[in-house]
N, C-alpha and C positions, 0 to 999 in steps of 0.2 A: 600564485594566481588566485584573482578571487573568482566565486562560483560561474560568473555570467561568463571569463575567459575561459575555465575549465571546462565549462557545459559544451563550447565549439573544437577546443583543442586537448581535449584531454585522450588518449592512445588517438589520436586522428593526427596522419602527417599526408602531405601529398603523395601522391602515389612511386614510388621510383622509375618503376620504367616507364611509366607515361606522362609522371608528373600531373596529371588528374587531381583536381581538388576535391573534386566527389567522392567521398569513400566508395573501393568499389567490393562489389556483388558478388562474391563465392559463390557459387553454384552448387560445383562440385560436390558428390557424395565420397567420392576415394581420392586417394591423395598419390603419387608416384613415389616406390620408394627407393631407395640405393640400391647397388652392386650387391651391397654385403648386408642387403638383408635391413637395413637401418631408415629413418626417416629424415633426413637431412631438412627437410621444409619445417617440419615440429606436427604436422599434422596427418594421420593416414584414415580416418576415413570419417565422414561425417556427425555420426552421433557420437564421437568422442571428441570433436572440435574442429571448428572453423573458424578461418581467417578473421571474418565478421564478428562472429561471436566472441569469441576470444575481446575483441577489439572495443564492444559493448561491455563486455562487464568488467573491464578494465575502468571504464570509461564511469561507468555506475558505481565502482568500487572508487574511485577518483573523488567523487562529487561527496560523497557518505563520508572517507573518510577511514579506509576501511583498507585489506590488505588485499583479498580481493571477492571478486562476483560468482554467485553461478546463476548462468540463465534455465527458466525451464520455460513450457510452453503456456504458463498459465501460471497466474497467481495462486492457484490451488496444490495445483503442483510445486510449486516453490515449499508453501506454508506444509503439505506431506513429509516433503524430503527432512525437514529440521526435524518432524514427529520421527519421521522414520532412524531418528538417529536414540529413541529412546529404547531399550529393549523391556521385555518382562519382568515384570517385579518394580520397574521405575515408576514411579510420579512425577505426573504434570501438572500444574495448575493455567488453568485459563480465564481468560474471561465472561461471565456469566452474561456478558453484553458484550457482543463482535460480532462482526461477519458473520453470517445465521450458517456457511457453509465449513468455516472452521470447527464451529459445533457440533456438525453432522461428521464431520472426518473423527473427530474424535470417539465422537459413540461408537461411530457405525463402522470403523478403518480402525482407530490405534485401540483401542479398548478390548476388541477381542481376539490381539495380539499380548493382552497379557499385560498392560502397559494402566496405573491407576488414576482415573482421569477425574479430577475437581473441581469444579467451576465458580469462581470467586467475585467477590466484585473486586476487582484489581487495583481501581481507583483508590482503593479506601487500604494503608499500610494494616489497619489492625484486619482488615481478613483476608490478606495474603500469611499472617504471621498465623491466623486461625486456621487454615487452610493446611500450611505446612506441615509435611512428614518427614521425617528421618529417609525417607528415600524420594524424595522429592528430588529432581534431577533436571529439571526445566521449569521455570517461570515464563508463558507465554505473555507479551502482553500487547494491546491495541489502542493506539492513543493518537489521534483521537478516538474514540471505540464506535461503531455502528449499530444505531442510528442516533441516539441520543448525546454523541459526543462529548460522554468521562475522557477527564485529562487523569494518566496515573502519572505522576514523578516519575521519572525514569532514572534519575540518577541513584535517587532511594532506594528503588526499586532494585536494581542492578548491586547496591552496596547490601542488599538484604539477601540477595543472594548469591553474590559473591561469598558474603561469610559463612555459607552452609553451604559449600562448594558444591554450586549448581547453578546453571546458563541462566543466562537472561536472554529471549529473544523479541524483537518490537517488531509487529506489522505498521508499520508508519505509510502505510496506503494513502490516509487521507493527509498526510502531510509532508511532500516530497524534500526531499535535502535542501531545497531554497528557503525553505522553514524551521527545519527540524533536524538536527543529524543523529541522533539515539546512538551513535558508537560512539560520540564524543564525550558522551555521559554518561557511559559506561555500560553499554548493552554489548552483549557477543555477536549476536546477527542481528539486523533488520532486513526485514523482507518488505518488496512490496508489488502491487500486483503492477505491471509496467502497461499491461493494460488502460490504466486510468492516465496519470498524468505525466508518465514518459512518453506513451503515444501523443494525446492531447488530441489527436481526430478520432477515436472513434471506427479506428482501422485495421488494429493490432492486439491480439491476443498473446499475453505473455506473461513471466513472473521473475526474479529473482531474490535471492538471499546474497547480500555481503557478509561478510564475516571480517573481524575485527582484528583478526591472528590469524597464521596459519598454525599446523596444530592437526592432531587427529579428528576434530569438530569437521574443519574444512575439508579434509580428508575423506571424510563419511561422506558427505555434502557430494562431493566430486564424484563419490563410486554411486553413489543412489544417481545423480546426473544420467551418468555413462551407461549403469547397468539396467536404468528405470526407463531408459529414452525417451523421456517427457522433453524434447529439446524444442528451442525456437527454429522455427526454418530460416534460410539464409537472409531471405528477402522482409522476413520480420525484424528479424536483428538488424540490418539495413535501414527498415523504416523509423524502427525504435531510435537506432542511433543517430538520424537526418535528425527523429522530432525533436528530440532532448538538446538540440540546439537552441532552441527557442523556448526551452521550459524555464527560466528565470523570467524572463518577459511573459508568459504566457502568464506562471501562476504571481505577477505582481502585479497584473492589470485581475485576473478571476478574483485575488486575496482585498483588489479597490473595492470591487462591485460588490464582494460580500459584506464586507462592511456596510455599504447604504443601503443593503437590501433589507440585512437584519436589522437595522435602525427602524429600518420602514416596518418590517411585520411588526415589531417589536412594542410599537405605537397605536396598531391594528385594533380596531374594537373586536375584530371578529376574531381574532389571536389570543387562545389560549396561552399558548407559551413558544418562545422560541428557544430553541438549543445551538447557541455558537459562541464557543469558547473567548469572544473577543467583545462580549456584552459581559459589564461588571457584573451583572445578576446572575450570571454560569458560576456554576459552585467550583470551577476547576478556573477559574480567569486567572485566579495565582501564579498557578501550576505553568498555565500556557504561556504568562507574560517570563517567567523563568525562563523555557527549555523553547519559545516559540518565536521568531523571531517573525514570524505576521502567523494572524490567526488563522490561516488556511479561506477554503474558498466552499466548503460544506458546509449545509446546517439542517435542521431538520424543526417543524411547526409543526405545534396542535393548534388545531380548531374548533370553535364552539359550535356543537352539533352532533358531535359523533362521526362514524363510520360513512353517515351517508352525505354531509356538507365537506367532509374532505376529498372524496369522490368528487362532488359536485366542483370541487374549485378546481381541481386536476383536469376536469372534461372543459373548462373554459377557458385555459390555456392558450396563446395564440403565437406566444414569442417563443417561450419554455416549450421542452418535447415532453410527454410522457413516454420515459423510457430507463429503464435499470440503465446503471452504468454510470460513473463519474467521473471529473477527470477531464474532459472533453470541452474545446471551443464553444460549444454549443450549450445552453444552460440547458439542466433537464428536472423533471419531476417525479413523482412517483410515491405510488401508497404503499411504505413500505411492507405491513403489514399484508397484503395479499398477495406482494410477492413472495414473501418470505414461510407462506401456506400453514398447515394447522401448525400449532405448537406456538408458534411466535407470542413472544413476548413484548412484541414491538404494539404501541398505544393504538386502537383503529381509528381515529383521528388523528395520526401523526404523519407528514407529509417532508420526505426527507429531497433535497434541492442541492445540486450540483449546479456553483456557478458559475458560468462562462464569461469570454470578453466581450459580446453584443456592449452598445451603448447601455451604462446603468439606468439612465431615463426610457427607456424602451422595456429595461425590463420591472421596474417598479411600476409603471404605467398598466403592464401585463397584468402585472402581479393585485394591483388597484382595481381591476374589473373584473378579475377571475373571482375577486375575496368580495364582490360585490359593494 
């Protein structure tokens, strides 16, 4: 099947005894068990699995490509659990540009468990091969990366570390499976945070990791799940699994609009620079038209003036929300750089855009009076 029939029917059948099209709603925290002590259903009590759940990351393991899912309650949580599978003495290299909160878990969480933590530009083969040590034991990597959106190869990538037998893992947050499959090309897990573009409203808090095999990887994965209890609740995995019907449609009308938005800034007198992997001027456009089958629906603009005319175009806004978060129907805005507080490395004129399916002429029209 291809993606758009998988996204509605993949672990989703009618219900049997009621025959219900609607996937339904596990509540349930405990599960009933047999005479003899045993679980004949497959499930006994809620933070080790539910119906739902289960039914979700089958579903997301489906679409990836992958053998299978584990859900957590948060994209943080997911991107934990794979760290938490390094022990003392191991080496990870990440990206010296990502998620501003995957960098903070590493300082501040895996590093003083003993675990040696590198931060690279991932993008570029020759300083991952700088980077590496004889105990290097994960390769993290984020592609498109936050906010600036570096493409690293991932299939290189993965053969690079393959041969120094040690994981390759991809946050493919900003590029959901309708784009991108990173196990195809050879990564061990992808994570991503389901929050963004599995939900698509802006209503669901959540994360997972697929894994590519099963394997004592997956296996670690499973006990950090169960024994970390970072789980989704019923009624998220539920929403999760309704939206993801609609995420091929969702992100191939968000991946239209990005395109003519970045055209537009692009052309912008008052536009420093744009960052979207689907402009021939992106130093990674190679990269993307290889492993990317639409260039996603993110991007991120500097402005001439500084810190205080990218403020200024944010606060004039009227289609666009200022607000963290991507992913979502809705287009949004936001300075990355003061959310991301001191330390950031992120440009104070750089203004990072999540974009939604509003009419494209509604929102370039926005986007035309905001930038003056």
């Amino acid at each position: 099947m291809r993606i758009e029939t998988l996204a509605i029917h993949a672990a989703r059948k009618p219900d049997p005894a009621t025959g219900a099209i609607s996937g339904t709603l596990h509540l349930a925290s405990t599960f009933e068990r047999a005479a003899d002590g045993s679980y004949p259903h497959g499930h006994f009590y809620g933070r080790a699995s539910n119906p739902g759940r289960q039914e979700l990351e089958q579903a997301i393991a489906t679409l990836e490509g992958g053998a299978q899912g584990v859900a957590f309650s948060s994209g943080t949580a997911a991107t934990l659990a794979v760290f938490g599978l390094l022990r003392a003495g191991d080496h990870v290299i990440a990206p010296a540009e990502c998620y501003h909160g995957t960098i903070k878990q590493l300082h501040e969480l895996i590093a003083p468990r003993g675990v040696e933590v590198t931060l690279a530009e991932t993008w570029t083969p020759a300083a991952i091969a700088a980077a590496w040590r004889s105990n290097t034991r994960l390769l993290w990597i984020e592609t498109p990366s936050n906010p600036r959106l570096h493409l690293t190869d991932i299939a290189a990538a993965a053969e690079f570390a393959h041969a120094r037998k040690a994981l390759l893992a991809c946050d493919s947050t900003f590029a959901p499976p309708v784009i991108q499959r990173p196990l195809a090309l050879g990564a061990d897990f992808v994570m991503h945070s389901t929050t963004k573009y599995f939900s698509g409203h802006s209503d669901v808090t959540g994360g997972i990791v697929v894994a590519a095999r099963t394997g004592d990887a997956l296996d670690g994965l499973r006990h950090q799940q169960l024994q970390g209890g970072a789980v989704p609740s019923p009624f998220d995995c539920w929403l999760l699994r309704r939206s993801m019907m609609t995420l091929p449609l969702r992100v191939e009308a968000q991946c239209d609009n990005a395109e003519r938005v970045a055209a537009f800034l692009a052309a912008h007198p008052v536009v420093e620079r744009v960052y979207y992997p689907g402009l021939a001027s992106h130093p990674g456009h190679d990269v993307a038209r290889r492993q990317m089958r639409r260039f996603g629906a993110m991007m991120s603009v500097q402005v001439h003036g500084g810190e205080t005319a990218a403020l200024a175009v944010a606060a004039r806004v009227k289609v666009f929300t200022r607000a963290t978060s991507l992913g979502g129907v809705e287009s949004l805005i936001e300075h990355r750089a003061s959310m991301e507080g001191p330390g950031t490395k992120t440009p104070q004129n750089l203004l990072r855009l999540s974009i939604g399916i509003e009419n494209a002429d509604d929102l370039l029209e926005d986007l035309a009076q905001a930038l003056g």
